[in-house]
C-alpha positions in Angstrom: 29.0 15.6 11.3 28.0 14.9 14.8 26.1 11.8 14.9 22.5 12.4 16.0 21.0 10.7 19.6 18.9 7.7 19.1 15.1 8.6 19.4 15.7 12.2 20.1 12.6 12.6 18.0 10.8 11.3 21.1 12.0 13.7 23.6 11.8 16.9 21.9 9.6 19.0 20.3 9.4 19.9 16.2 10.8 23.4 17.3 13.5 22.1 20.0 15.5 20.2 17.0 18.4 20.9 15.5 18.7 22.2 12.3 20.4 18.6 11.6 18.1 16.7 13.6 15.1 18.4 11.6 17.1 17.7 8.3 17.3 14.1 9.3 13.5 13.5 10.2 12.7 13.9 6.3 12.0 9.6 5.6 13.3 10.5 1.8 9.7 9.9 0.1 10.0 12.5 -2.5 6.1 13.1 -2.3 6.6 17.0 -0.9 8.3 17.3 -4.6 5.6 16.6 -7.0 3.5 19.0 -8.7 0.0 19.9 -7.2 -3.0 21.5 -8.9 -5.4 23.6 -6.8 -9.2 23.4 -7.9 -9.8 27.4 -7.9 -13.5 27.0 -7.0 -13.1 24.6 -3.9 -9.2 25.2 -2.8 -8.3 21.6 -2.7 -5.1 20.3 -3.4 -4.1 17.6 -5.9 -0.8 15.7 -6.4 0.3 14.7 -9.8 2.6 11.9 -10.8 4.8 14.6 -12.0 8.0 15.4 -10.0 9.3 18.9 -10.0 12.5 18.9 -12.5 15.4 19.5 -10.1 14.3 16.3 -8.2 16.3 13.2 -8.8 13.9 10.0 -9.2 16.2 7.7 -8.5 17.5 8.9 -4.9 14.0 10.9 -4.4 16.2 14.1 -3.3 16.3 17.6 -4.5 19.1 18.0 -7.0 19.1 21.5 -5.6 18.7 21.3 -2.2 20.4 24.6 -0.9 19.1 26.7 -3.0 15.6 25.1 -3.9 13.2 27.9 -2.4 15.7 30.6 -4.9 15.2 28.5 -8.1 11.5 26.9 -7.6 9.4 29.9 -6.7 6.9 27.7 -5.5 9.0 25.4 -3.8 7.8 25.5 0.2 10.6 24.8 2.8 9.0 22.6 5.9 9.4 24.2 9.1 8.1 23.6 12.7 6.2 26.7 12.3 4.3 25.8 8.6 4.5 22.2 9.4 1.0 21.6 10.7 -0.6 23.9 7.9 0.6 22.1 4.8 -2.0 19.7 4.5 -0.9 18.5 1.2 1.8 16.7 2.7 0.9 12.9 2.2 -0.3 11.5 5.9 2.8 9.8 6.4 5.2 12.4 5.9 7.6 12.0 9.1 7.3 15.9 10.0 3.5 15.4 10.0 3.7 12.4 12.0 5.9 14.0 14.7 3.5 16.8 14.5 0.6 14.9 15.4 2.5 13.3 18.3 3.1 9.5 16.9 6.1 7.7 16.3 8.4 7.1 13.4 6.7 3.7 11.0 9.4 1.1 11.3 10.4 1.7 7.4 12.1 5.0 8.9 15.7 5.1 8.4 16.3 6.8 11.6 14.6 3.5 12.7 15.5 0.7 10.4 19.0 1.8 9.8 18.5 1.8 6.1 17.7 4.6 3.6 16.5 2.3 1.3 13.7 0.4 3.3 11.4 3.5 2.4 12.3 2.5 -1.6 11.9 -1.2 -1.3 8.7 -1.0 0.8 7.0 1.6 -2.2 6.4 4.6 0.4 8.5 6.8 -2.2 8.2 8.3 -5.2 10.5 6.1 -6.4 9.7 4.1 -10.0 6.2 5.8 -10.1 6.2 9.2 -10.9 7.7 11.3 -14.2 9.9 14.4 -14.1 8.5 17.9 -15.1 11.4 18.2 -17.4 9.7 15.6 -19.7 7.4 18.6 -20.9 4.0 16.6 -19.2 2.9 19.4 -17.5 0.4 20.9 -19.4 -1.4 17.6 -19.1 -0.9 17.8 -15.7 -4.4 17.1 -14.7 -4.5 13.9 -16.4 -1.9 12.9 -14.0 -3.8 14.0 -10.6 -2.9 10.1 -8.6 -3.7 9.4 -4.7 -1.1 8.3 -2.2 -2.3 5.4 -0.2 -0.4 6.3 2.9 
């Protein structure tokens, strides 16, 4: 794999990257994975506590990654081109961050150095949400929870 420039997320645009150097923005938070409930009268968004079933808790990744949009039919794959029209993605979501010009949060492991500084600071998923598999959903709304980004 060829190793990725320091800060190229600086000097390019969302739709000038790489498909690795896109792939590598993602900060790991697992948020994009958890159900959401739409209020039909209004159109607002909600996230649950409730991660989708192919996502793994522990390392906050898609279990399925490569073929995630073919077995979740509701599963949304970030782009450049959707990016700024998803506004269910939590604030600090690095593609949304980069979208609205700013720079990576020092937790970043394209800045830290570390995929876990995102776990042991609690900006992921990680140790707070359930898995769909555990048959919750149909109490999803119960489980409706806000991000503090």
């Amino acid at each position: 794999m060829k190793s990725l420039k320091d800060g190229y997320w600086r000097s390019k645009s969302l739709d000038q990257l790489s498909v690795q150097e896109w792939e590598a923005l993602c900060d790991g938070c697992g948020k994009c994975c958890l159900l959401k409930l739409e209020d039909e009268d209004t159109g607002e968004i909600f996230s649950t506590d409730i991660g989708c079933k192919f996502l793994d808790l522990d390392t906050c990744k898609c279990s399925h990654y490569e073929s995630r949009t073919r077995v979740v039919n509701d599963c949304v794959k970030l782009s450049p081109t959707n990016i700024h029209g998803l506004d269910w993605l939590p604030e600090s979501c690095s593609y949304r961050v980069i979208a609205r010009g700013e720079d990576l949060p020092d937790w970043h492991h394209l800045v830290s150095g570390s995929q876990m500084e995102i776990h042991r600071l609690g900006y992921s998923i990680r140790g707070w949400v359930i898995s769909e598999s555990d048959d919750c959903a149909e109490n999803a709304i119960d489980r409706i929870i806000q991000w503090v980004d």
